[in-house]
PDB file of N, CA, C and O in Angstrom:
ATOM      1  N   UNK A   1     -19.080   5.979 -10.701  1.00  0.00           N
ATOM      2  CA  UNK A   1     -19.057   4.532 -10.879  1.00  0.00           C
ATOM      3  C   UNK A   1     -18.053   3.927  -9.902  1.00  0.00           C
ATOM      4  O   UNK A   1     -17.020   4.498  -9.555  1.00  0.00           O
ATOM      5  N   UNK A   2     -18.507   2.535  -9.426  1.00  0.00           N
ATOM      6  CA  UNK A   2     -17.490   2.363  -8.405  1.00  0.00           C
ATOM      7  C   UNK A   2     -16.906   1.145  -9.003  1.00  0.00           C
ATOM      8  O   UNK A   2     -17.361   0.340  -9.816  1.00  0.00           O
ATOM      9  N   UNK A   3     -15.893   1.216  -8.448  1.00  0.00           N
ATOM     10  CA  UNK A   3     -14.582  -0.255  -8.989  1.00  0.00           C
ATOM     11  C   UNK A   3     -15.271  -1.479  -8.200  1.00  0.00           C
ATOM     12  O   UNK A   3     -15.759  -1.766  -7.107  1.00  0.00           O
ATOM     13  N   UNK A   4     -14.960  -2.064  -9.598  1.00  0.00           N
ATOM     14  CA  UNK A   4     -15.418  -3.694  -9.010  1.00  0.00           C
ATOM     15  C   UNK A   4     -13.848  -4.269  -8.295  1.00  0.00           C
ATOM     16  O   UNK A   4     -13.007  -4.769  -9.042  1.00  0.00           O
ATOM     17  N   UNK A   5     -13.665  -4.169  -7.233  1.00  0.00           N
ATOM     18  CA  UNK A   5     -12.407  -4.744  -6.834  1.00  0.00           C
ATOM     19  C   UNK A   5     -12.257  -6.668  -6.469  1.00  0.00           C
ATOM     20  O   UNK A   5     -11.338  -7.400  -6.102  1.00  0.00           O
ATOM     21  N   UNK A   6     -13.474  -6.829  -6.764  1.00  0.00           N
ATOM     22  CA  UNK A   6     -13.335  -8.224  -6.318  1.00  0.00           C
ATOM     23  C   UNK A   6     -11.969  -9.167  -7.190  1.00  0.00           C
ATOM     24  O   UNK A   6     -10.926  -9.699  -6.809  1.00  0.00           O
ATOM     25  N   UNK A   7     -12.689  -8.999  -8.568  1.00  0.00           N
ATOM     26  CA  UNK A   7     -12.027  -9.714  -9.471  1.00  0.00           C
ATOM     27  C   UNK A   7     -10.429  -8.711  -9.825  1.00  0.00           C
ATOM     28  O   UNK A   7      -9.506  -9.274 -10.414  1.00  0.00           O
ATOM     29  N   UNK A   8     -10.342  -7.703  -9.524  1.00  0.00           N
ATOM     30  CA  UNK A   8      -9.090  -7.034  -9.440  1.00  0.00           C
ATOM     31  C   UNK A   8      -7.997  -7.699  -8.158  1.00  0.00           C
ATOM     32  O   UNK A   8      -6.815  -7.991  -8.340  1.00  0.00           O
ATOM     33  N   UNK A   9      -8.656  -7.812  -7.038  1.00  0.00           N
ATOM     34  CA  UNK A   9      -7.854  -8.044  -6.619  1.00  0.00           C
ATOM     35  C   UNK A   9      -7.548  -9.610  -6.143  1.00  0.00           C
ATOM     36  O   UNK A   9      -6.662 -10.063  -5.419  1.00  0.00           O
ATOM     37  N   UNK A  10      -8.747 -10.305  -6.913  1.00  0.00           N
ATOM     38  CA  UNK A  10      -8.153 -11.784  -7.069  1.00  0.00           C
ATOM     39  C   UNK A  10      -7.201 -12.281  -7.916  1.00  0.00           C
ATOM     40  O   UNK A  10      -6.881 -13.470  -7.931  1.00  0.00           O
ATOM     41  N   UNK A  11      -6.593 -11.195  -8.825  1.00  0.00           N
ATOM     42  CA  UNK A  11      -5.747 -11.747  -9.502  1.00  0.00           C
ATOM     43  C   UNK A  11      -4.679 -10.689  -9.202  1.00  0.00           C
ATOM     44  O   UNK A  11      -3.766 -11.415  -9.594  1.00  0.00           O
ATOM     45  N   UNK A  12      -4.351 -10.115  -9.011  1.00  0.00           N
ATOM     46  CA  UNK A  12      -3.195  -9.168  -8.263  1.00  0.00           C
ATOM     47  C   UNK A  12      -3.090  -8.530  -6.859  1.00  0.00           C
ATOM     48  O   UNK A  12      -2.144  -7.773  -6.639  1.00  0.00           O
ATOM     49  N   UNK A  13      -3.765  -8.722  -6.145  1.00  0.00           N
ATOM     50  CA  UNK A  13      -3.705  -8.762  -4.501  1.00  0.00           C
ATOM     51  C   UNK A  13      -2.656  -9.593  -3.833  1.00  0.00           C
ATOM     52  O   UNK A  13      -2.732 -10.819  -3.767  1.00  0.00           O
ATOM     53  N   UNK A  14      -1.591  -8.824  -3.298  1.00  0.00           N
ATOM     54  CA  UNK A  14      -1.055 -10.135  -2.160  1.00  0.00           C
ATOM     55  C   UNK A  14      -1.677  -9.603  -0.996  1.00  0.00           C
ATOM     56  O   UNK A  14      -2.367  -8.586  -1.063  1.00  0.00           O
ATOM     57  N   UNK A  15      -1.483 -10.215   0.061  1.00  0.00           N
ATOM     58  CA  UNK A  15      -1.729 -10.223   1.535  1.00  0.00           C
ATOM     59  C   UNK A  15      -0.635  -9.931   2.391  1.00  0.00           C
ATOM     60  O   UNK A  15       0.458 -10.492   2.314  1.00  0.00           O
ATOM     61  N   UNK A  16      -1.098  -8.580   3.637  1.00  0.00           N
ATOM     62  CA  UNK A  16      -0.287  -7.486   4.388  1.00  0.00           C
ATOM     63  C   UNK A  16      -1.173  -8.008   5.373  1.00  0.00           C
ATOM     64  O   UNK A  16      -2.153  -8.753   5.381  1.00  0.00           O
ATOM     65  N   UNK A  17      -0.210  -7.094   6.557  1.00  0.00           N
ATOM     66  CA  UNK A  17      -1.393  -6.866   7.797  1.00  0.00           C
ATOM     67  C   UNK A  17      -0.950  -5.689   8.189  1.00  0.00           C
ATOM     68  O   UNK A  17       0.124  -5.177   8.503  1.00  0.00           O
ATOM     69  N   UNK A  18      -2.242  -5.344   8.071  1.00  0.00           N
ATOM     70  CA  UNK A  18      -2.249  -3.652   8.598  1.00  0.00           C
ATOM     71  C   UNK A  18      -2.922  -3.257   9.818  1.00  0.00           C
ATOM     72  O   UNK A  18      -4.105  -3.003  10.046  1.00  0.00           O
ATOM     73  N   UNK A  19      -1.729  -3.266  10.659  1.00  0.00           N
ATOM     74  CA  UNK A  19      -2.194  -2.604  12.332  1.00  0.00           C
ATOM     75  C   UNK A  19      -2.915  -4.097  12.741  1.00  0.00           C
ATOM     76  O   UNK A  19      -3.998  -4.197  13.318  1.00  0.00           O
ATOM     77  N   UNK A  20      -2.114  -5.153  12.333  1.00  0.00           N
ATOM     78  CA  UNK A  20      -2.423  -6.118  13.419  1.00  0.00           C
ATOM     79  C   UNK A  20      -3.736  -7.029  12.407  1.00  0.00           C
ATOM     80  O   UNK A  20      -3.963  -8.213  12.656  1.00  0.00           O
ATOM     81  N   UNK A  21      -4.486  -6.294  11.309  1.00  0.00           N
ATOM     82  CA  UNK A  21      -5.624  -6.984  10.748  1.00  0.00           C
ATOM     83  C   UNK A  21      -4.848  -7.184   9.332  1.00  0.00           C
ATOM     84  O   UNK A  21      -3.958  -6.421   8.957  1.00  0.00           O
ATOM     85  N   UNK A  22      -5.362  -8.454   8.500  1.00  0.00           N
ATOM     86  CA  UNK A  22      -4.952  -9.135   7.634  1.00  0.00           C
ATOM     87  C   UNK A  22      -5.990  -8.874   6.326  1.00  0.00           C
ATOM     88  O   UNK A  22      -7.007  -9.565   6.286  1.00  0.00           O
ATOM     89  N   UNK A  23      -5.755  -7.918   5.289  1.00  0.00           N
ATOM     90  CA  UNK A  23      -5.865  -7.282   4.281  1.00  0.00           C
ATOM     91  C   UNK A  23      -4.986  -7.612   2.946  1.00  0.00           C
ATOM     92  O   UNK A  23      -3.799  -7.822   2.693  1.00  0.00           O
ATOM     93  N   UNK A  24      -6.326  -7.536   2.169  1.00  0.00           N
ATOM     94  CA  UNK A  24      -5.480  -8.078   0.392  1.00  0.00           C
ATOM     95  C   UNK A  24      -5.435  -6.226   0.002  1.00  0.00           C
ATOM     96  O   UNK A  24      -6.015  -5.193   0.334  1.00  0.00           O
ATOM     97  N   UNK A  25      -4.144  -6.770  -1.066  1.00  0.00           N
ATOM     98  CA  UNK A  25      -3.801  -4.689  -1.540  1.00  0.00           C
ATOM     99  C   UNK A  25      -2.843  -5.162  -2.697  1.00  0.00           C
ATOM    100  O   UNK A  25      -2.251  -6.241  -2.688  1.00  0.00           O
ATOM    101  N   UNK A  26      -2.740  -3.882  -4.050  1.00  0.00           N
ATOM    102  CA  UNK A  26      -2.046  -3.888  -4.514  1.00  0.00           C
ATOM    103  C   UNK A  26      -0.569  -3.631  -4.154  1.00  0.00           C
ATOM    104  O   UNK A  26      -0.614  -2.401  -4.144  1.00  0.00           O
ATOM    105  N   UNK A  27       0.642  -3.918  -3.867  1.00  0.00           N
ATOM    106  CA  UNK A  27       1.957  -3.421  -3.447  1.00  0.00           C
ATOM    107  C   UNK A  27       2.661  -2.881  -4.783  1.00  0.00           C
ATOM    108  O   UNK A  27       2.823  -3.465  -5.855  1.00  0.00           O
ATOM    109  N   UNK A  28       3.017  -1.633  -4.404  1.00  0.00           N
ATOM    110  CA  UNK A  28       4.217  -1.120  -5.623  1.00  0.00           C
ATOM    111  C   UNK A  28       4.720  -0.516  -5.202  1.00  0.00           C
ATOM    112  O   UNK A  28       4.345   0.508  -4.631  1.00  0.00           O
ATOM    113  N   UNK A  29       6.170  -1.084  -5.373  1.00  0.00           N
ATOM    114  CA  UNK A  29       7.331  -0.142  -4.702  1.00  0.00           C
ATOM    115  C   UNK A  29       8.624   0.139  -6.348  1.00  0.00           C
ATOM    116  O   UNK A  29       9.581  -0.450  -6.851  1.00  0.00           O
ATOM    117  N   UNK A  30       7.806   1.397  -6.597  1.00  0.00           N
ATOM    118  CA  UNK A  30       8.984   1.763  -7.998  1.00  0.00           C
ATOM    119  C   UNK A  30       9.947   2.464  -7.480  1.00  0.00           C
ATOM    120  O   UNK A  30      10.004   3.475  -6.780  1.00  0.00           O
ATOM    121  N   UNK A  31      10.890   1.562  -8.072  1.00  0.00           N
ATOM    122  CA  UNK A  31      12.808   2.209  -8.439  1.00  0.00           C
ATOM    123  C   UNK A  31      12.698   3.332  -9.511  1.00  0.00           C
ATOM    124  O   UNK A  31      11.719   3.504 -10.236  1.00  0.00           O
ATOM    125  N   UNK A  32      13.604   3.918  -9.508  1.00  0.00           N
ATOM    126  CA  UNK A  32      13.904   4.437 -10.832  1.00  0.00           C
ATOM    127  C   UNK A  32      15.780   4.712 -10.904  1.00  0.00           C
ATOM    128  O   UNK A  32      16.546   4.743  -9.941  1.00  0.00           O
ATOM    129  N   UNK A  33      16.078   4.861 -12.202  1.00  0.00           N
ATOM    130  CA  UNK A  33      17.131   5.412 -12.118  1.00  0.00           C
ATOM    131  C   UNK A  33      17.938   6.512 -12.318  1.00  0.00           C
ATOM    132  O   UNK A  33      17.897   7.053 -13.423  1.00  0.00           O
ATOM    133  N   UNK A  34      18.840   7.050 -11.247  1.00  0.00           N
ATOM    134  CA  UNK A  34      19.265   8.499 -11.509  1.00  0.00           C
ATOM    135  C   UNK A  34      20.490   8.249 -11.301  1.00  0.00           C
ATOM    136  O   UNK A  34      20.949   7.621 -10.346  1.00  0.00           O
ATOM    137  N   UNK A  35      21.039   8.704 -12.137  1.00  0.00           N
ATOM    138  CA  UNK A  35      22.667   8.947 -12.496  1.00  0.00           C
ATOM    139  C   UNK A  35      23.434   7.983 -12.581  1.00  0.00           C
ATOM    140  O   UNK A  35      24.645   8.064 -12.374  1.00  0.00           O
ATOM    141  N   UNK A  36      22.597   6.554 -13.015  1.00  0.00           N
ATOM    142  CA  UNK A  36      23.132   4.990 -13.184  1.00  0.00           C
ATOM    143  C   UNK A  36      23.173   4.288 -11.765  1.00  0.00           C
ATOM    144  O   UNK A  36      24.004   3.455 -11.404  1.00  0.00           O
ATOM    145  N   UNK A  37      22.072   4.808 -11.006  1.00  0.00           N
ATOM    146  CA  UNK A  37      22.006   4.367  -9.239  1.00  0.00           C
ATOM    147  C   UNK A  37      20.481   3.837  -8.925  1.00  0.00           C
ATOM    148  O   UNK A  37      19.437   4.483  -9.013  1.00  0.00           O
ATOM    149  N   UNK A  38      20.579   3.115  -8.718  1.00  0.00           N
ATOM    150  CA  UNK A  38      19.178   2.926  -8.195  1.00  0.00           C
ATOM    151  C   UNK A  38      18.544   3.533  -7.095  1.00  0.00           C
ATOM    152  O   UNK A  38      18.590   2.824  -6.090  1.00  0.00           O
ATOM    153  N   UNK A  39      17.968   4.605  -6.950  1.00  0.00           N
ATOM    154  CA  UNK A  39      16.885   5.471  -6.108  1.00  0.00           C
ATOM    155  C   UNK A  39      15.845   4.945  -5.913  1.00  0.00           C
ATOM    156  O   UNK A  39      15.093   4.727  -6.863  1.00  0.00           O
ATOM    157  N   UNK A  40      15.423   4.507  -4.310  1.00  0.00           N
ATOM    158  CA  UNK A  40      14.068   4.290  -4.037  1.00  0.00           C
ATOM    159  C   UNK A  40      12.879   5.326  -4.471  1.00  0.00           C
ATOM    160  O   UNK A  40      13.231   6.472  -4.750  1.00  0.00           O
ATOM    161  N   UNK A  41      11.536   5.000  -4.543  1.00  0.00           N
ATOM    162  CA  UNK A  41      10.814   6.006  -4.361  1.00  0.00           C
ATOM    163  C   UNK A  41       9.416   5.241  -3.082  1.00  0.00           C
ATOM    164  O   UNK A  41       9.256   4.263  -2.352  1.00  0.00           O
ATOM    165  N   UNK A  42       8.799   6.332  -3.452  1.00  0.00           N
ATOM    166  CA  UNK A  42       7.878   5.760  -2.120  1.00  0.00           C
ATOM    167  C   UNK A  42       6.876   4.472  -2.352  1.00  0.00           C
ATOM    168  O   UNK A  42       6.181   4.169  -3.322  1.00  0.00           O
ATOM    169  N   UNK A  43       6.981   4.140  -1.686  1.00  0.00           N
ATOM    170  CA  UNK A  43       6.024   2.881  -2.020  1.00  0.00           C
ATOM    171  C   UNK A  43       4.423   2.821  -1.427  1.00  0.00           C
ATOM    172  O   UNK A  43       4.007   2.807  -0.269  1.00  0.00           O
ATOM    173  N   UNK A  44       3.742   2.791  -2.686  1.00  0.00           N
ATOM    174  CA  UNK A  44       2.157   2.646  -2.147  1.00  0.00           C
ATOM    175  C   UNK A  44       1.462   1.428  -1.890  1.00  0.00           C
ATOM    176  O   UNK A  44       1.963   0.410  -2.368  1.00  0.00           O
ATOM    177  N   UNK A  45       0.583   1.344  -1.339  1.00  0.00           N
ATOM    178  CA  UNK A  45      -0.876  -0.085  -0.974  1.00  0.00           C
ATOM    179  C   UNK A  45      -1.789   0.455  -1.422  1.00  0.00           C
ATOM    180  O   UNK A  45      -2.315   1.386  -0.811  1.00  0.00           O
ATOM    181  N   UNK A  46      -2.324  -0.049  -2.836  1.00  0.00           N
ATOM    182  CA  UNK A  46      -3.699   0.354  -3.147  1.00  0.00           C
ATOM    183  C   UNK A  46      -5.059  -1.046  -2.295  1.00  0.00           C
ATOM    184  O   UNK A  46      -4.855  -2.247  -2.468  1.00  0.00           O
ATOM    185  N   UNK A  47      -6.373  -0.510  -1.411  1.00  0.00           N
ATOM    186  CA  UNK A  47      -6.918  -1.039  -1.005  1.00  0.00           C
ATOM    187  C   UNK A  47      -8.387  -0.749  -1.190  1.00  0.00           C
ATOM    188  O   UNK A  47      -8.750   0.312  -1.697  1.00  0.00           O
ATOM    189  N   UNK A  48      -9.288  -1.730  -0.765  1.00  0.00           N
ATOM    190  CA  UNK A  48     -10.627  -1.183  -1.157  1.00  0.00           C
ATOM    191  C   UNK A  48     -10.806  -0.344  -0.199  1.00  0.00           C
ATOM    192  O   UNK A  48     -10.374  -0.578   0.930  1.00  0.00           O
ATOM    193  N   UNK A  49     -11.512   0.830  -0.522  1.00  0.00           N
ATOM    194  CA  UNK A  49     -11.905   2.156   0.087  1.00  0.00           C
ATOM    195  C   UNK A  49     -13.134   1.255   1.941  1.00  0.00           C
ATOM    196  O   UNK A  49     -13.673   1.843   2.879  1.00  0.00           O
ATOM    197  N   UNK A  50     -13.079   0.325   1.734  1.00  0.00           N
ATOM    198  CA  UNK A  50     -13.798  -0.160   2.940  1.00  0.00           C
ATOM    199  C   UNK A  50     -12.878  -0.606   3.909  1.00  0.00           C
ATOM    200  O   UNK A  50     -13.346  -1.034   4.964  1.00  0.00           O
ATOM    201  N   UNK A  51     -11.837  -0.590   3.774  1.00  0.00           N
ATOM    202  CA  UNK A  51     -10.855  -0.635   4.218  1.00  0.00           C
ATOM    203  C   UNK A  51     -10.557  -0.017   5.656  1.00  0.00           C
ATOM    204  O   UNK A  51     -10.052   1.034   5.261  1.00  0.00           O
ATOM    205  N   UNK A  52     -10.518   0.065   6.905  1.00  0.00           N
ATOM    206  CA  UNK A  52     -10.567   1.038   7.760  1.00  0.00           C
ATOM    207  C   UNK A  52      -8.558   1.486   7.950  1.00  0.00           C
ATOM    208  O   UNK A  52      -7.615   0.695   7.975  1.00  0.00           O
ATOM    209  N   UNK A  53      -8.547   2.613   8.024  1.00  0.00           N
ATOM    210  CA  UNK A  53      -7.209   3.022   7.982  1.00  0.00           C
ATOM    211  C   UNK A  53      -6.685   3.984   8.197  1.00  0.00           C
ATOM    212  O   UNK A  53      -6.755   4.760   7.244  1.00  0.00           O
ATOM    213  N   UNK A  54      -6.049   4.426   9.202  1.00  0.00           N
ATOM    214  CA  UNK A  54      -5.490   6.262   9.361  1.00  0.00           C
ATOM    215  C   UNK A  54      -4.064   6.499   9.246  1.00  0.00           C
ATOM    216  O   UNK A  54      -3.365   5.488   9.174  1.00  0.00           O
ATOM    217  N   UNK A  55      -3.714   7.188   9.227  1.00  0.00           N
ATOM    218  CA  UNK A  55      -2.563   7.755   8.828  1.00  0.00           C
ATOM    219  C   UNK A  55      -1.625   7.537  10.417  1.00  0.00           C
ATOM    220  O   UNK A  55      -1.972   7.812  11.565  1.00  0.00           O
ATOM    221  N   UNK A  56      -0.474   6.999   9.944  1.00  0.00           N
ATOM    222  CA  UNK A  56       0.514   6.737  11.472  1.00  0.00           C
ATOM    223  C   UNK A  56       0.927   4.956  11.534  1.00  0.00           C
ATOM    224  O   UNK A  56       1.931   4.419  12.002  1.00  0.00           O
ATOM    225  N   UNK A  57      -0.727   4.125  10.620  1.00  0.00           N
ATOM    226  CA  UNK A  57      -0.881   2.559  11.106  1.00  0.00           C
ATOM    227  C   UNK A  57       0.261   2.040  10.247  1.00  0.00           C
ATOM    228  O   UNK A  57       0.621   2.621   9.223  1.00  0.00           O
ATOM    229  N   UNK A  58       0.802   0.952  10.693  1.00  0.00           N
ATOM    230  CA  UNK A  58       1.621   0.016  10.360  1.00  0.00           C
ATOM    231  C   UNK A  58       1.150  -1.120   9.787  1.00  0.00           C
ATOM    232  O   UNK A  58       0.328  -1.858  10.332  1.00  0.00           O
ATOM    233  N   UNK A  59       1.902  -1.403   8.098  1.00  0.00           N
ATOM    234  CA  UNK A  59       1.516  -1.918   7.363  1.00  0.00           C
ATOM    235  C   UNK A  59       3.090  -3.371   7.067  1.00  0.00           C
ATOM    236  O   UNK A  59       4.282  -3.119   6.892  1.00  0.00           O
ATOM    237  N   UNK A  60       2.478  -4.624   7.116  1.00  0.00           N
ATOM    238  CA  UNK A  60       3.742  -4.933   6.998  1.00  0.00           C
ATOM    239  C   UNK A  60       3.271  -6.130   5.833  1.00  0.00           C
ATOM    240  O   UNK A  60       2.435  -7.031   5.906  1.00  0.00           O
ATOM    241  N   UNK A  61       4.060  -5.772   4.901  1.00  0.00           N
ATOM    242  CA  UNK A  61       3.909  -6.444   3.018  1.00  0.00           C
ATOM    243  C   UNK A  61       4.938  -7.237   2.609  1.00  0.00           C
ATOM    244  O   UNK A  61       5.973  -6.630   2.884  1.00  0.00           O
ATOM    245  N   UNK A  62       5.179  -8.242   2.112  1.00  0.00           N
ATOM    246  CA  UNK A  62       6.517  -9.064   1.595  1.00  0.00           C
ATOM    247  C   UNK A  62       7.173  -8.908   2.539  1.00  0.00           C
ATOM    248  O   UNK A  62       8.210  -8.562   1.974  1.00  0.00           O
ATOM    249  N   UNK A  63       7.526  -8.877   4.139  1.00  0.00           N
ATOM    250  CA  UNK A  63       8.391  -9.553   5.310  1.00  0.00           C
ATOM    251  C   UNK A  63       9.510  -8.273   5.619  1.00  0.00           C
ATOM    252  O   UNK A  63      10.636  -8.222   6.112  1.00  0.00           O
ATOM    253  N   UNK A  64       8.259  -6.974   4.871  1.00  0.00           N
ATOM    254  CA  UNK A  64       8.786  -5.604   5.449  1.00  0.00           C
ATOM    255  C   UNK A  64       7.845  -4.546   6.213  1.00  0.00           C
ATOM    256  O   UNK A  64       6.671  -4.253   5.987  1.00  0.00           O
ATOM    257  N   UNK A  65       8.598  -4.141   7.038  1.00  0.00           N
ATOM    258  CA  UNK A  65       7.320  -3.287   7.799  1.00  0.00           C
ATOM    259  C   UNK A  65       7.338  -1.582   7.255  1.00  0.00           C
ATOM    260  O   UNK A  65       8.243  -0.757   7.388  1.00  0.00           O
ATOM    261  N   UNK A  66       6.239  -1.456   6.728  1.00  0.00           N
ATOM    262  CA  UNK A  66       6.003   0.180   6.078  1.00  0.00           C
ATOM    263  C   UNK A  66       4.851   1.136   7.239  1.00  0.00           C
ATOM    264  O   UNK A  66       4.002   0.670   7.998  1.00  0.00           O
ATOM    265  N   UNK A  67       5.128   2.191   7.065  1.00  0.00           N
ATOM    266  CA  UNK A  67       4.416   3.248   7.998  1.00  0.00           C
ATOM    267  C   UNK A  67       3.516   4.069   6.995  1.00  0.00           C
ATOM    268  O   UNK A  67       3.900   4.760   6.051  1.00  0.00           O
ATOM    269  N   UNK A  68       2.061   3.800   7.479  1.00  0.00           N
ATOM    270  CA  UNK A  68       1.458   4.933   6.089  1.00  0.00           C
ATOM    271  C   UNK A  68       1.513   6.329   7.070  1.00  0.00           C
ATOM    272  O   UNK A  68       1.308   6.750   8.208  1.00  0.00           O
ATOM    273  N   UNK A  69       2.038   6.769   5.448  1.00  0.00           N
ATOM    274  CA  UNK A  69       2.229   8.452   5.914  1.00  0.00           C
ATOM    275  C   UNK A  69       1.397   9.363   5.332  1.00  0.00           C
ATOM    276  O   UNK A  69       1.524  10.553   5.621  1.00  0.00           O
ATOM    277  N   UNK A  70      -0.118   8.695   3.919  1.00  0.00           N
ATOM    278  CA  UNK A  70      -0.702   9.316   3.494  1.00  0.00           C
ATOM    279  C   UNK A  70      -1.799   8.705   3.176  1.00  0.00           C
ATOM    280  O   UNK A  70      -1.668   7.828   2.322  1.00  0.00           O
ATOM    281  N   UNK A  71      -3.128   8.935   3.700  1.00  0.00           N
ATOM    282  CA  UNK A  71      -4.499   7.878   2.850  1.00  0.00           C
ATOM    283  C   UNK A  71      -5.054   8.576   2.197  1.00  0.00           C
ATOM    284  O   UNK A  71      -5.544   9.581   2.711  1.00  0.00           O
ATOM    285  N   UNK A  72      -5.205   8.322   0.766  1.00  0.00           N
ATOM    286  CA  UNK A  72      -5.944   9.045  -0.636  1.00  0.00           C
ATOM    287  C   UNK A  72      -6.907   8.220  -1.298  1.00  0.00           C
ATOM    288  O   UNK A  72      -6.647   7.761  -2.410  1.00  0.00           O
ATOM    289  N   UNK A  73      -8.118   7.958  -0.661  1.00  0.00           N
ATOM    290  CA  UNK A  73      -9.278   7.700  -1.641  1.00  0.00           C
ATOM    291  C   UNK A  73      -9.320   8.360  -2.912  1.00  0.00           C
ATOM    292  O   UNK A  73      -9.014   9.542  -3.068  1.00  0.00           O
ATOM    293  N   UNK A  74      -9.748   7.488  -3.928  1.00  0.00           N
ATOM    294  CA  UNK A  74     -10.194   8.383  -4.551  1.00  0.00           C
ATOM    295  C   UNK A  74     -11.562   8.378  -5.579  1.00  0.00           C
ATOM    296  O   UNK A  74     -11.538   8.300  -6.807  1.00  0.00           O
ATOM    297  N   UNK A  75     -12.305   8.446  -5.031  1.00  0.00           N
ATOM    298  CA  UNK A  75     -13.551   8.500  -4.614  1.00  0.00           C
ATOM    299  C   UNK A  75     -14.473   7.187  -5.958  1.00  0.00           C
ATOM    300  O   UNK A  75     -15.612   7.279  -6.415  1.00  0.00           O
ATOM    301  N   UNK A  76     -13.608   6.307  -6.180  1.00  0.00           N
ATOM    302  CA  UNK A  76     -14.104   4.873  -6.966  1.00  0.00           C
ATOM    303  C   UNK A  76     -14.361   3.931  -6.318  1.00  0.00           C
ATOM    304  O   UNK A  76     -14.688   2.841  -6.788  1.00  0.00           O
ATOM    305  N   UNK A  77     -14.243   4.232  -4.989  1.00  0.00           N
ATOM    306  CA  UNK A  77     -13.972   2.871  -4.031  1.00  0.00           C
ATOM    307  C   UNK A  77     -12.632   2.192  -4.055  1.00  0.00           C
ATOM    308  O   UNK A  77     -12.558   0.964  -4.020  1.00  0.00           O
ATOM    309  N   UNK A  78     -11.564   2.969  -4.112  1.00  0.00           N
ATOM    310  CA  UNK A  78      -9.951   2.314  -4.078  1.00  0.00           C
ATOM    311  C   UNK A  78      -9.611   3.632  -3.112  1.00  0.00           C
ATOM    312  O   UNK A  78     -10.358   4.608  -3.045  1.00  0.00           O
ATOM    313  N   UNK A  79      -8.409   3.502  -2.406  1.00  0.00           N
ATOM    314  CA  UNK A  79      -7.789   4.003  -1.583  1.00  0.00           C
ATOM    315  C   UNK A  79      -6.073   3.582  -1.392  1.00  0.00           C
ATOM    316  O   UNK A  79      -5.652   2.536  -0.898  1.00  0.00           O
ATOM    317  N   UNK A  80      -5.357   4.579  -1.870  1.00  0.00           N
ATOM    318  CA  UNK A  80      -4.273   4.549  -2.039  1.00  0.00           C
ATOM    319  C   UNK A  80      -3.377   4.920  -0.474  1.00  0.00           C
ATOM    320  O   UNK A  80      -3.496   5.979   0.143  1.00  0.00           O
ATOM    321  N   UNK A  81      -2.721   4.055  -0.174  1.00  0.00           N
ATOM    322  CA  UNK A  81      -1.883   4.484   1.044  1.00  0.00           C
ATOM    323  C   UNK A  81      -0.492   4.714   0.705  1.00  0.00           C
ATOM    324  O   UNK A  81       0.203   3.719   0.494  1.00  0.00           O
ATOM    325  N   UNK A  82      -0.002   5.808   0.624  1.00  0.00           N
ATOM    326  CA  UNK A  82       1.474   6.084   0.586  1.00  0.00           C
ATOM    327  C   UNK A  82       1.936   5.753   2.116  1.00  0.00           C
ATOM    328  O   UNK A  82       1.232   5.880   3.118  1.00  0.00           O
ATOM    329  N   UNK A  83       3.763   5.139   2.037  1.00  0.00           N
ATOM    330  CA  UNK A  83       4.034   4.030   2.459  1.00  0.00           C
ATOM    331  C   UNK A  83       5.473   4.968   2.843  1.00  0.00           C
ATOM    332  O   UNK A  83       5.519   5.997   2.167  1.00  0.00           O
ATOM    333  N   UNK A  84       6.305   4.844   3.524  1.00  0.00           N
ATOM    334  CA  UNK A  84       7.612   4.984   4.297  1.00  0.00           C
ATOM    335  C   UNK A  84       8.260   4.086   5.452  1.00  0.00           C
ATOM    336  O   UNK A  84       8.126   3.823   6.646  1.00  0.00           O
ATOM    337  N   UNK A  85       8.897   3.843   4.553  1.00  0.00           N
ATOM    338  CA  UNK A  85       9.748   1.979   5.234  1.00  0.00           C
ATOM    339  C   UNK A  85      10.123   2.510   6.492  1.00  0.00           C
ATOM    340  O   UNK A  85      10.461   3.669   6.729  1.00  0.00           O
ATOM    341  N   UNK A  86      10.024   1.458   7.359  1.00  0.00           N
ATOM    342  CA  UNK A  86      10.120   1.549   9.183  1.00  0.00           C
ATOM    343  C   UNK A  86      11.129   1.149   9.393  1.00  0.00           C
ATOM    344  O   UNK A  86      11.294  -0.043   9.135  1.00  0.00           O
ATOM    345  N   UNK A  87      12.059   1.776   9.847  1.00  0.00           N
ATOM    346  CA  UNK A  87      13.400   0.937  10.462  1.00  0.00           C
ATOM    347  C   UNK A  87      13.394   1.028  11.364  1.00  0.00           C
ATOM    348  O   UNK A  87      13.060   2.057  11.950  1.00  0.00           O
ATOM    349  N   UNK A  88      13.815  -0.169  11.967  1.00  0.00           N
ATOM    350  CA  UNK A  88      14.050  -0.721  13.824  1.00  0.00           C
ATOM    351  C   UNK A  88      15.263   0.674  14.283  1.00  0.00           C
ATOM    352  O   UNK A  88      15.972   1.306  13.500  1.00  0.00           O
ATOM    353  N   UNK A  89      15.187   0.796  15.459  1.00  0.00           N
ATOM    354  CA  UNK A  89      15.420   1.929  16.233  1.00  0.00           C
ATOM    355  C   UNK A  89      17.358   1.316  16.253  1.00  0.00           C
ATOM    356  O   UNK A  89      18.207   1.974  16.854  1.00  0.00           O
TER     357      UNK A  89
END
């Protein structure tokens, strides 16, 4: 069965541009806490699986630029991109 993403992501989609093209995606970037510290963890872009996308492209979400380091369909028609924040040189 495939995901109806329309109405999913009209109500929780913001807008990225990935590698220069302008794409709606879920953003989640979870904290957690260890030892009373706040620890990043990795941050994903869930997108519709029509999505064109490879591993290396530059994704830039809320006025930060992320590097996908992993693309995981999974086979509903959603596609999960794991994410590793880009810092300027």
């Amino acid at each position: 069965m495939m995901f109806n993403d329309a109405a999913f992501f009209s109500d929780f989609a913001v807008q990225a541009t990935l590698n220069g093209v302008s794409v709606r995606g879920i953003f989640d970037h979870p904290a957690s806490l260890a030892m009373g510290m706040v620890s990043g963890e990795n941050p994903s872009f869930l997108v519709a699986s029509s999505v064109s996308v490879s591993r290396g492209q530059a994704l830039l979400v809320n006025a930060r630029s992320y590097q996908v380091v992993a693309v995981e369909p999974d086979g509903t028609g959603m596609t999960r991109l794991q994410l590793e924040e880009a810092f300027a040189p």
